[in-house]
C-alpha positions as CSV (number, residue, x, y, z in Angstrom):
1,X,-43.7,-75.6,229.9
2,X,-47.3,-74.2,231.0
3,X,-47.7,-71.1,232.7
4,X,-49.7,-71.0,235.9
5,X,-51.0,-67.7,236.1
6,X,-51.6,-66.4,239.6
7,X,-55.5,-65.3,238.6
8,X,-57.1,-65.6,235.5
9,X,-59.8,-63.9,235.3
10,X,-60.9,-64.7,231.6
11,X,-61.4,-68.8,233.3
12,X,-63.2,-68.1,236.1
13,X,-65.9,-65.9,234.3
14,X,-66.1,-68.5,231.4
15,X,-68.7,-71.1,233.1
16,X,-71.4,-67.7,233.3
17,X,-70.3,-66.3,229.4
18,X,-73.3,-66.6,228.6
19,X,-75.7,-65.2,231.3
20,X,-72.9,-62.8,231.6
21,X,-73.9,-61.6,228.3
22,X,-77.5,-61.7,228.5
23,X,-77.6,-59.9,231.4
24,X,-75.8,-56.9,229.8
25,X,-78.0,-57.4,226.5
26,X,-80.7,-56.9,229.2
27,X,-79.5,-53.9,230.5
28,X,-78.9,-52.3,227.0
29,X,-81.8,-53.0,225.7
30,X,-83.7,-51.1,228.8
31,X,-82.1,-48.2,228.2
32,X,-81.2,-47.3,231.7
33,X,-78.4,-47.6,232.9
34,X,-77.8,-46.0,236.4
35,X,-79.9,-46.3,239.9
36,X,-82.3,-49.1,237.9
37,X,-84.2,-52.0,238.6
38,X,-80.6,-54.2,238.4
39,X,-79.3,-52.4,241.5
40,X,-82.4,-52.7,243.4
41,X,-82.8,-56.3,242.5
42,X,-78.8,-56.7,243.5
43,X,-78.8,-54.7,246.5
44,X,-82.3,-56.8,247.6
45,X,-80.5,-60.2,247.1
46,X,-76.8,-59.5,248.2
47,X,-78.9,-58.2,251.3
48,X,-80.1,-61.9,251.8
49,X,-77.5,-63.8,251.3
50,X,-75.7,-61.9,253.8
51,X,-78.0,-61.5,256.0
52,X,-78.7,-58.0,256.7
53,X,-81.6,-55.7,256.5
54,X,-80.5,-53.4,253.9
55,X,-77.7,-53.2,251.0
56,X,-76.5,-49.7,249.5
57,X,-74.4,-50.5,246.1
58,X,-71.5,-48.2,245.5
59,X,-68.9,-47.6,243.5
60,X,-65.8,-49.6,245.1
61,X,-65.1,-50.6,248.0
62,X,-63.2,-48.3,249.5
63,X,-66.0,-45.5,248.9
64,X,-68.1,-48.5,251.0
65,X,-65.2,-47.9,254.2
66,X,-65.5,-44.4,253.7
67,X,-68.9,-43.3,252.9
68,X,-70.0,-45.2,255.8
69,X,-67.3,-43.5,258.3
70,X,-69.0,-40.2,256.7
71,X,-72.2,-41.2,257.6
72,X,-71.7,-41.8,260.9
73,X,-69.8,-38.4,261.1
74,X,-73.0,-36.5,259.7
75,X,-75.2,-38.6,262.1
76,X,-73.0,-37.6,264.9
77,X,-72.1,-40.7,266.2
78,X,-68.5,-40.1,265.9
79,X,-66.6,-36.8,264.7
80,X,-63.5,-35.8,263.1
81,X,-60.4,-36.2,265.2
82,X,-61.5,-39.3,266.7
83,X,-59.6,-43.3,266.2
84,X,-60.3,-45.8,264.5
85,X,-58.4,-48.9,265.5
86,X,-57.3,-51.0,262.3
87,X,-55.3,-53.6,261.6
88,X,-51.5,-52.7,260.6
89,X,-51.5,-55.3,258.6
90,X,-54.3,-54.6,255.5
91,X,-55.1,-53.3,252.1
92,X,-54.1,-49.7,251.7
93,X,-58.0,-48.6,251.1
94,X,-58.5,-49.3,254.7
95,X,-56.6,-46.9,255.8
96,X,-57.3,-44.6,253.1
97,X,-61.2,-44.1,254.2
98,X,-60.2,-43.3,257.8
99,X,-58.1,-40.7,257.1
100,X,-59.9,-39.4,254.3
101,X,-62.7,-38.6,256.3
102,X,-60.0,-36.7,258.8
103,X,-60.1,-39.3,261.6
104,X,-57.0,-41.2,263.0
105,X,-55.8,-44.8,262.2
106,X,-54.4,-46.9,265.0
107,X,-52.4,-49.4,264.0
108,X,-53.0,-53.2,265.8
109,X,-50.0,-55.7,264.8
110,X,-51.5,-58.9,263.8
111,X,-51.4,-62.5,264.9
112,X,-48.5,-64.3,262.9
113,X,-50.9,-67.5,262.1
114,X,-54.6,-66.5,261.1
115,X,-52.7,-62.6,259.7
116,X,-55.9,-61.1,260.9
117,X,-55.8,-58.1,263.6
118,X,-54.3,-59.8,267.2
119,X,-57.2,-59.3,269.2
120,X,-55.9,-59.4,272.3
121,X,-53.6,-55.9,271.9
122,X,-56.8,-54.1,271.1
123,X,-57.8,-53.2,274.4
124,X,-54.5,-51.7,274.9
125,X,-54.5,-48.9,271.9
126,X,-58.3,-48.4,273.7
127,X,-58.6,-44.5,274.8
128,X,-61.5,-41.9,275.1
129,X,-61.1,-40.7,271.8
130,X,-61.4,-44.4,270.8
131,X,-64.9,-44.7,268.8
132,X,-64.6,-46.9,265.6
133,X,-63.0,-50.4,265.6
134,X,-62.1,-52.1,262.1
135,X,-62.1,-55.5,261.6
136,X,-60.2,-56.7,258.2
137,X,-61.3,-60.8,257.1
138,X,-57.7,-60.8,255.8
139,X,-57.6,-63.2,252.6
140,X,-60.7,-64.3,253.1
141,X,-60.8,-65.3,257.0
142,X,-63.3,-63.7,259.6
143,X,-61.4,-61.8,262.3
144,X,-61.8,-63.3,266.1
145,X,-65.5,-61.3,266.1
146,X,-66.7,-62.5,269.2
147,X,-63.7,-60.9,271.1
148,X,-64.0,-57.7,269.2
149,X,-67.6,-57.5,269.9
150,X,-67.4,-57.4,273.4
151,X,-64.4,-55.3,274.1
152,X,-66.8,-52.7,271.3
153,X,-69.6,-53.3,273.5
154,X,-67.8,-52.5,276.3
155,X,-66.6,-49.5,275.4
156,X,-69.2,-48.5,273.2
157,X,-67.7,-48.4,269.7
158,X,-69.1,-48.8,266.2
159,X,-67.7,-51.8,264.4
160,X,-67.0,-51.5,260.7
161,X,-66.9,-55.0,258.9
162,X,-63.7,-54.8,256.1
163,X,-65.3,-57.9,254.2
164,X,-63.9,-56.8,250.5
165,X,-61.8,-60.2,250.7
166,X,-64.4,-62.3,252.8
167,X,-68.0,-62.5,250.9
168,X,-69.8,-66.2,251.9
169,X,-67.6,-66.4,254.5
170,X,-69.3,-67.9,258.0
171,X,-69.0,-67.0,261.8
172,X,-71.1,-68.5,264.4
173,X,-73.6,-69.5,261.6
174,X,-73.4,-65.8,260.8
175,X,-72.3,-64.0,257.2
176,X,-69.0,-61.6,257.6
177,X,-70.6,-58.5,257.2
178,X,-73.5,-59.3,259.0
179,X,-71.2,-59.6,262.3
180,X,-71.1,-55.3,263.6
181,X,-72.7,-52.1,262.6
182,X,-72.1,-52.0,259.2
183,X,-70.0,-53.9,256.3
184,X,-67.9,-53.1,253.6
185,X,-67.3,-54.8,250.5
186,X,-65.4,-55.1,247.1
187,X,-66.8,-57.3,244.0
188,X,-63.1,-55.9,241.9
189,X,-62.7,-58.3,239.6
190,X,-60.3,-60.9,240.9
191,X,-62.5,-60.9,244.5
192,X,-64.6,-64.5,244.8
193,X,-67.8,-62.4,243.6
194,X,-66.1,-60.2,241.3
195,X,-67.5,-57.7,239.0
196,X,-66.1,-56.8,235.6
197,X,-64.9,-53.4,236.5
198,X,-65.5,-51.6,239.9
199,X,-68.0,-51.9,242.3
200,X,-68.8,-52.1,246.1
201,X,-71.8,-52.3,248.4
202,X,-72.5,-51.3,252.6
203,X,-74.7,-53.8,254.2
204,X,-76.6,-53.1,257.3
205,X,-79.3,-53.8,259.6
206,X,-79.9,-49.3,260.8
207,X,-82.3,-48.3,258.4
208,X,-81.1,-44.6,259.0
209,X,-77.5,-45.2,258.3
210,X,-78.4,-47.0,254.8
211,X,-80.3,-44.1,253.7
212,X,-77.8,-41.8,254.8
213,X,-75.4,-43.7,252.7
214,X,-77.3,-44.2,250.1
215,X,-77.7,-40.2,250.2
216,X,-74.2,-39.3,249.9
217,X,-73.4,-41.6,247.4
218,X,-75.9,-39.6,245.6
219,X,-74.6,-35.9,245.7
220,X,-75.9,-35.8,249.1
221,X,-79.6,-36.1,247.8
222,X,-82.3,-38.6,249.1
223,X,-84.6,-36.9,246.4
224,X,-83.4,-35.7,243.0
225,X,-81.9,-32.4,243.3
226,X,-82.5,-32.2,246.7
227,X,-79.1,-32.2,248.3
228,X,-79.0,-32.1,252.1
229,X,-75.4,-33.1,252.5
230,X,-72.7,-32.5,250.9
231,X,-72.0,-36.0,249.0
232,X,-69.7,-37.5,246.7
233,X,-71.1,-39.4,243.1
234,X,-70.4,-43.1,244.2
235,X,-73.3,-45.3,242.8
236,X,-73.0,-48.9,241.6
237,X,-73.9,-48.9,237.8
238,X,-76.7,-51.6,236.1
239,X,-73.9,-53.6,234.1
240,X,-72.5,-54.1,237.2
241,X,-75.1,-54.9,239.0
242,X,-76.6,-57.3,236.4
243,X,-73.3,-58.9,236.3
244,X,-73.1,-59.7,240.3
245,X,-76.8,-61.2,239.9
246,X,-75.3,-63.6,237.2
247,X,-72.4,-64.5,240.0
248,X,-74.0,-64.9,242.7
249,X,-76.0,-67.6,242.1
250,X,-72.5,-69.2,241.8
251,X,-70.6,-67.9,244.2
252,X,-70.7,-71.2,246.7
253,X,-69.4,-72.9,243.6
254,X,-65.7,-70.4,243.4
255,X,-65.9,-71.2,247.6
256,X,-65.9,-74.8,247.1
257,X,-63.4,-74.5,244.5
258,X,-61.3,-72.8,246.6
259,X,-61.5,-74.6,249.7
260,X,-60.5,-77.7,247.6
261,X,-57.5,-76.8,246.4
262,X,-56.7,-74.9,249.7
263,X,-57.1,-78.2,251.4
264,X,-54.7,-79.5,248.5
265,X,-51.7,-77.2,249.7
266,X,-52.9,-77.5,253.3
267,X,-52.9,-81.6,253.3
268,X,-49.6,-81.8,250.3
269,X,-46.9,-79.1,251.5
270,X,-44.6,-81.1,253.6
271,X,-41.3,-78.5,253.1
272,X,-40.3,-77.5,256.6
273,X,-39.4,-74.2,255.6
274,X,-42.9,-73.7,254.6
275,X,-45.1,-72.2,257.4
276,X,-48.9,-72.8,256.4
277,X,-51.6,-70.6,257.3
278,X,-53.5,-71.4,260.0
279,X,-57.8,-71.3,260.0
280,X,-58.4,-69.6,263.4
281,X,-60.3,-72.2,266.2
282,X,-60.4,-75.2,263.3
283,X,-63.8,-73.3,261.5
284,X,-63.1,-74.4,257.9
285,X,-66.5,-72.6,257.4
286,X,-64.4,-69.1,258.3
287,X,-62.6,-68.9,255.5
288,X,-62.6,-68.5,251.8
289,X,-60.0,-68.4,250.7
290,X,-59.5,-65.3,248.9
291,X,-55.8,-65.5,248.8
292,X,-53.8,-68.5,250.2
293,X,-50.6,-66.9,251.9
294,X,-47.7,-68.9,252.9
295,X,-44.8,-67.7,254.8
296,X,-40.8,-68.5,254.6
297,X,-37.6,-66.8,255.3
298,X,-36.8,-67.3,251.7
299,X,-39.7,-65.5,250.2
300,X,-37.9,-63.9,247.6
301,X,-36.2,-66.8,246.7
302,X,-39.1,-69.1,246.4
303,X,-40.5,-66.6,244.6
304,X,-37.7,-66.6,242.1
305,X,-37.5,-70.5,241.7
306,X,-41.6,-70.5,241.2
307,X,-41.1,-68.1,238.2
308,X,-38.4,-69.9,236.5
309,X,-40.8,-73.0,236.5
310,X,-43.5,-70.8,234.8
311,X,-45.8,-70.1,238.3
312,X,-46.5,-66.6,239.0
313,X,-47.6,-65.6,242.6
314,X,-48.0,-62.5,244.0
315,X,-47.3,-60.8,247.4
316,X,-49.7,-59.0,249.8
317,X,-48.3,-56.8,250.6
318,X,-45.2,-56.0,250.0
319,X,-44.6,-53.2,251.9
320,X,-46.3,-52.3,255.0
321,X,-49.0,-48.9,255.4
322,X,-46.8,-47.0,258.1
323,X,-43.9,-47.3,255.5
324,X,-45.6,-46.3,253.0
325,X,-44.5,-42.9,250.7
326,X,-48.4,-41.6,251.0
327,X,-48.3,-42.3,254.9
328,X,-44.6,-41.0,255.9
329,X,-46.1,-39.4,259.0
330,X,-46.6,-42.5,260.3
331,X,-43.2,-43.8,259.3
332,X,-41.7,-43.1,263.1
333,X,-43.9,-46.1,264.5
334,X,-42.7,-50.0,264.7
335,X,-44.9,-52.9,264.1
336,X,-42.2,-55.7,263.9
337,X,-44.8,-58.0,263.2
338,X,-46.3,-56.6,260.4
339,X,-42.3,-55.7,259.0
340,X,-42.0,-59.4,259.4
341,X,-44.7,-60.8,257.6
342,X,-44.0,-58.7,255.1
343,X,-40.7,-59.9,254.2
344,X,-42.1,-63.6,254.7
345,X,-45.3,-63.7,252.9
346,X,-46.2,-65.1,249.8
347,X,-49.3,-65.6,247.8
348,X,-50.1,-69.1,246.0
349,X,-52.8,-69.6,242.9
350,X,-55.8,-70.5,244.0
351,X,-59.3,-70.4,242.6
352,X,-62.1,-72.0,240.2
353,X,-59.5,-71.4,237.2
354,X,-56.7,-73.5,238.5
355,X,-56.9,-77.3,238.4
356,X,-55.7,-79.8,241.1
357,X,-53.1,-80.8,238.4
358,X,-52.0,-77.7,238.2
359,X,-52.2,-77.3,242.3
360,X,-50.3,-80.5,243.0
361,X,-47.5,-79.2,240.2
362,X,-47.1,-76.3,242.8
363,X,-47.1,-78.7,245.6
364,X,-44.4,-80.6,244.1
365,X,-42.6,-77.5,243.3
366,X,-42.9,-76.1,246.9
367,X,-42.0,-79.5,248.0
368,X,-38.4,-79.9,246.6
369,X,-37.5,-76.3,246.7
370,X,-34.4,-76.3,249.2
């Protein structure tokens, strides 16, 4: 029986081998290998395709959530102390920049269809000390932006773009991380533009916060040994950068790919105790498709029977942030929602690697589980 691997990573990097390869050979060859003429070129054209002003590469992309919350610290607009609303339902690294740079998370239970942050209960988790609002694209879907952008403007707060799981993704003919103040992104391997290793980039439009972030990814220093902040060493590398050139040319390509055989489950899963995910206001264009995430009261089961028929899938995530070991403190709060979803949720295969034969073996699967 063939196993269906939930992401293979080896397939989907196999059509660009070969400019892969020549790409590194490139940067070898130059002998140099940090802060080079790959980043610049990177930074220049994941700047475009976005559509923002300015891209600062960094390390990962949590150091792109929290590097930018620093900024803003050093440039006074907000200060240590103050909350960040986030979605309780999110990557751990979300969470991890806001109170890493000593502010407060405030946790927003999500809507039970799209899985992004329910935008209608932020305005009640809204207080003075309120001053950062971010916005997770959740496996790959832009977040209700329009809402959030008027309840930020209305209370004057800074939006930070999570977009680690949303790259290409559209809004209003706009780019996710093109849609606040800043945004934040991931090219970790299994993402749709996916490094090979770890790597992150900020993109804005405020000339002032990119160089700020730029600085502190630098040691704090906007000149060589000239530290005016007290920075951290988070810089993307030219491997890595040469490599996301290579991708990006081909990144509508993994989209389309995705969208197909998202369309595939969407269109072939009749089992009623299969609930679908649900692309917010009909805006195919939205989403992704970074992860496709089903939900049913016999997660755990489906799970099981998947396995014995040689699929693997994967669940995200399995256990909610405010239950969390590293986040105990937080362990006294209830978001029934999120608890929920996370007992229900399951992620399928999806992406350039897997064929529709492959797909419609799941759908079948899915189909006659009982």
């Amino acid at each position: 029986m063939k196993k269906i691997d939930f992401l293979n990573l080896k397939m989907m990097n196999q059509p660009y081998r070969a400019d892969i390869l020549n790409a590194i050979t490139k940067v070898v060859d130059s002998g140099w290998y940090i802060q080079g003429e790959e980043v610049r070129n990177f930074e220049h054209e994941f700047a475009s395709f976005i559509g923002s002003k300015y891209c600062v590469g960094v390390a990962n992309g949590l150091d792109a959530l929290s590097i930018t919350l620093k900024a803003w610290i050093l440039l006074g607009k907000i200060k240590e102390g103050d909350e960040v609303i986030v979605p309780a339902n999110t990557f751990i690294a979300t969470v991890l920049a806001i109170t890493q740079n000593h502010l407060k998370p405030i946790f927003v239970e999500p809507d039970e269809e799209t899985f992004n942050i329910n935008v209608d209960m932020i305005r009640n988790v809204i207080t003075e000390k309120t001053k950062v609002i971010i916005p997770v694209h959740l496996y790959g879907q832009v977040a209700e932006m329009n809402k959030i952008r008027e309840l930020a403007d209305l209370h004057d707060l800074l939006i930070l773009e999570d977009s680690a799981q949303a790259h290409g993704a559209m809004y209003n003919n706009l780019k996710a991380g093109n849609l606040g103040d800043a945004g934040a992104f991931s090219f970790y391997p299994g993402k749709n533009l996916g490094a090979l290793g770890d790597a992150g980039a900020v993109v804005t439009d405020n000339q002032e916060l990119a160089e700020t972030i730029r600085a502190i990814g630098n040691y704090g220093a906007h000149v060589k040994y000239k530290h005016d902040v007290q920075g951290v060493n988070s810089r993307l590398d030219e491997i890595q950068a040469a490599i996301l050139r290579v991708k990006l040319k081909y990144i509508n390509n993994e989209i389309e790919s995705r969208r197909i055989i998202a369309n595939n489950y969407l269109t072939k899963i009749i089992n009623p105790i299969i609930r679908l995910p649900k692309i917010d206001n009909n805006a195919e264009l939205s989403h992704v498709w970074h992860l496709f995430v089903i939900k049913t009261n016999e997660r755990n089961k489906l799970q099981d029977y998947l396995a014995k028929h040689s699929v693997q899938t994967l669940i995200h995530y399995p256990i909610p942030i405010h239950k969390q070991l590293a986040y105990n403190n937080l362990n006294t709060y209830s978001y029934p929602i999120t608890e929920k979803l996370h007992d229900e949720i399951l992620s399928l295969p999806i992406g350039s690697f897997l064929s529709i034969e492959d797909a419609d073996y799941i759908v079948s699967l899915i189909n006659e589980f009982e």
